[in-house]
C-alpha positions, 0 to 999 in steps of 0.5 A: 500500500502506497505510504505504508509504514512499518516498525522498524524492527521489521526491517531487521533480519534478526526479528523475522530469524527469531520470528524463524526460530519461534516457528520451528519451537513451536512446530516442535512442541505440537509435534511432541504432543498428541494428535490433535483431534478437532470436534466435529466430523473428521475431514479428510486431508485437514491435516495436509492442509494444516501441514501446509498451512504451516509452513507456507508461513515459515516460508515467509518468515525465513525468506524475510530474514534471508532477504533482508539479511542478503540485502546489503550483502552479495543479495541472493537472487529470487530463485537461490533464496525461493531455493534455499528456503524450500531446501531448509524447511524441506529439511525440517519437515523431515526431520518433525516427521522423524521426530514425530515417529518417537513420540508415543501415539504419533505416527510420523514418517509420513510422506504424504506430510513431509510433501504437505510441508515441502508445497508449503514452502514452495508456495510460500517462498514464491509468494512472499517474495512478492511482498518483501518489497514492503519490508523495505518501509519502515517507519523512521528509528524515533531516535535518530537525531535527524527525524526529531523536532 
C-alpha cells in the first residue's frame, strides 16, 4: 500500500530469524504432543492442509530474514533464496516427521506430510517474495537525531 509504514524492527533480519526460530519451537512442541483431534466430523486431508498451512508461513518468515539479511550483502537472487528456503524447511519437515515417529501415539514418517510441508514452502517462498518489497518501509528509528523536532 502506497505510504505504508512499518516498525522498524521489521526491517531487521534478526526479528523475522527469531520470528524463524519461534516457528520451528513451536512446530516442535505440537509435534511432541498428541494428535490433535478437532470436534466435529473428521475431514479428510485437514491435516495436509494444516501441514501446509504451516509452513507456507515459515516460508515467509525465513525468506524475510534471508532477504533482508542478503540485502546489503552479495543479495541472493529470487530463485537461490525461493531455493534455499524450500531446501531448509524441506529439511525440517523431515526431520518433525522423524521426530514425530518417537513420540508415543504419533505416527510420523509420513510422506504424504513431509510433501504437505515441502508445497508449503514452495508456495510460500514464491509468494512472499512478492511482498518483501514492503519490508523495505519502515517507519523512521524515533531516535535518530535527524527525524526529531
Amino acid at each position: 500500500m502506497p505510504g505504508s509504514h512499518l516498525p522498524a524492527c521489521c526491517s531487521r533480519s534478526s526479528f523475522w530469524f527469531i520470528a524463524f526460530l519461534f516457528w520451528g519451537i513451536i512446530l516442535w512442541l505440537l509435534s511432541d504432543g498428541p494428535t490433535p483431534t478437532p470436534p466435529g466430523p473428521r475431514l479428510p486431508g485437514l491435516d495436509k492442509l494444516l501441514h501446509f498451512g504451516y509452513f507456507f508461513g515459515g516460508a515467509g518468515l525465513l525468506s524475510a530474514a534471508l532477504y533482508l539479511h542478503n540485502r546489503t550483502r552479495a543479495p541472493l537472487s529470487w530463485h537461490r533464496l525461493v531455493l534455499t528456503v524450500v531446501i531448509v524447511l524441506a529439511t525440517v519437515g523431515a526431520l518433525d516427521e522423524w521426530h514425530q515417529s518417537w513420540v508415543p501415539g504419533r505416527s510420523g514418517n509420513d510422506l504424504g506430510d513431509w510433501l504437505a510441508d515441502v508445497a508449503g514452502a514452495l508456495t510460500g517462498g514464491l509468494i512472499f517474495k512478492r511482498f518483501h518489497c514492503l519490508l523495505d518501509r519502515t517507519l523512521p528509528d524515533s531516535s535518530s537525531p535527524k527525524d526529531l523536532p
